[in-house]
N, C-alpha and C positions, 0 to 999 in steps of 0.2 A: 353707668348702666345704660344700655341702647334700648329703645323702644321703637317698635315697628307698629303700624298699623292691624290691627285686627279685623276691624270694620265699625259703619257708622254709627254710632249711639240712638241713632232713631228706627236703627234695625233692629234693636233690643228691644223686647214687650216684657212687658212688669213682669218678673216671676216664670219665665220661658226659656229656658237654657236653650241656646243655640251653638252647635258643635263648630269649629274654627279649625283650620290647622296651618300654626308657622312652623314656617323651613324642618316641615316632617314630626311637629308635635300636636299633638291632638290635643285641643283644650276648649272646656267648656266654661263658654259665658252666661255670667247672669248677671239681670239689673232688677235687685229688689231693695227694697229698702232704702230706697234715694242713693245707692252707691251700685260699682260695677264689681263681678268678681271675674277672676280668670281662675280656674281650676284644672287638673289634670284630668281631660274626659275617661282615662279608662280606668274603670273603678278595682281597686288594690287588692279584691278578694276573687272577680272571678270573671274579669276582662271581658268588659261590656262598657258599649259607653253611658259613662253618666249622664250625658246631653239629651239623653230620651229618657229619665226619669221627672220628678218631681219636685220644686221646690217648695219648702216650706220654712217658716222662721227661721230665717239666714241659713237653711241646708238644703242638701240636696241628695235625694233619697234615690240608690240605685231600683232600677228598675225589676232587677231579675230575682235578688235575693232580700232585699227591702233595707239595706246596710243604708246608713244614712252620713252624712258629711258635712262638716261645718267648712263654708265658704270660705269662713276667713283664716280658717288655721290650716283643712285638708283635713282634720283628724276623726276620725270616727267615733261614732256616739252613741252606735249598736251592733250587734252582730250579724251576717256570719264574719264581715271585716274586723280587724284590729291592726291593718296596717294605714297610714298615713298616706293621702296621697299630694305629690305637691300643689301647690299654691303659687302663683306668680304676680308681677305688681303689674296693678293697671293704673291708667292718668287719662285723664279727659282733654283734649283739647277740639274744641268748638265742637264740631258734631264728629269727631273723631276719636276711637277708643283704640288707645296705645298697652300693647303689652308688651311687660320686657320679661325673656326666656330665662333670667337669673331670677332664681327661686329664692324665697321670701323665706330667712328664718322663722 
C-alpha cells in the first residue's frame, strides 16, 4: 500500500474537516477523537463537498441536505443518502499525515 502525503497534522483543528486533493481525488480530513480520518469529500447523494459540513460524534454531516457519515466506515446513518462513500487509510508519521488512495474495505 503507497502512502503520500496529505498534509501536516498540526494543520488539522479538532473536529474541522479540511478539503485535500491527491493525484485528482477530493478527500476530506478530519482529526477528532484523538485519531485522523480521510473520507471521500463529495458527498454520495447530491455532490457537494463534505469538507464544509459538520463534524459530530465520529460523523460528518453534509452540509446541503443534512445526510450524515460515519468517518470510519463512509456509510450513511440518515437520509436523503443511502449510498456509501469511500473511506481511505491514514498513518501518522511525526507531524505528517499519509494517506493511501487504496480504499478500506
Amino acid at each position: 500500500m503507497t502512502f503520500v502525503r496529505a498534509c501536516g497534522l498540526s494543520e488539522l483543528e479538532e473536529d474541522t474537516p479540511m478539503r485535500v486533493e491527491l493525484d485528482g481525488t477530493p478527500l476530506s480530513l478530519v482529526r477528532t477523537e484523538g485519531e485522523v480520518f480521510a473520507i471521500h469529500d463529495i458527498c454520495s447523494h447530491a455532490n457537494v463537498s463534505l469538507s464544509e459540513g459538520e463534524v459530530d460524534d465520529c460523523h460528518i454531516e453534509c452540509w446541503l441536505h443534512g445526510s450524515r457519515f460515519d468517518l470510519r466506515s463512509g456509510k450513511p446513518d440518515s437520509l436523503p443518502a443511502t449510498r456509501p462513500v469511500p473511506v481511505y487509510p491514514v498513518k501518522i508519521e511525526g507531524d505528517d499525515v499519509l494517506v493511501s488512495l487504496t480504499q478500506e474495505s
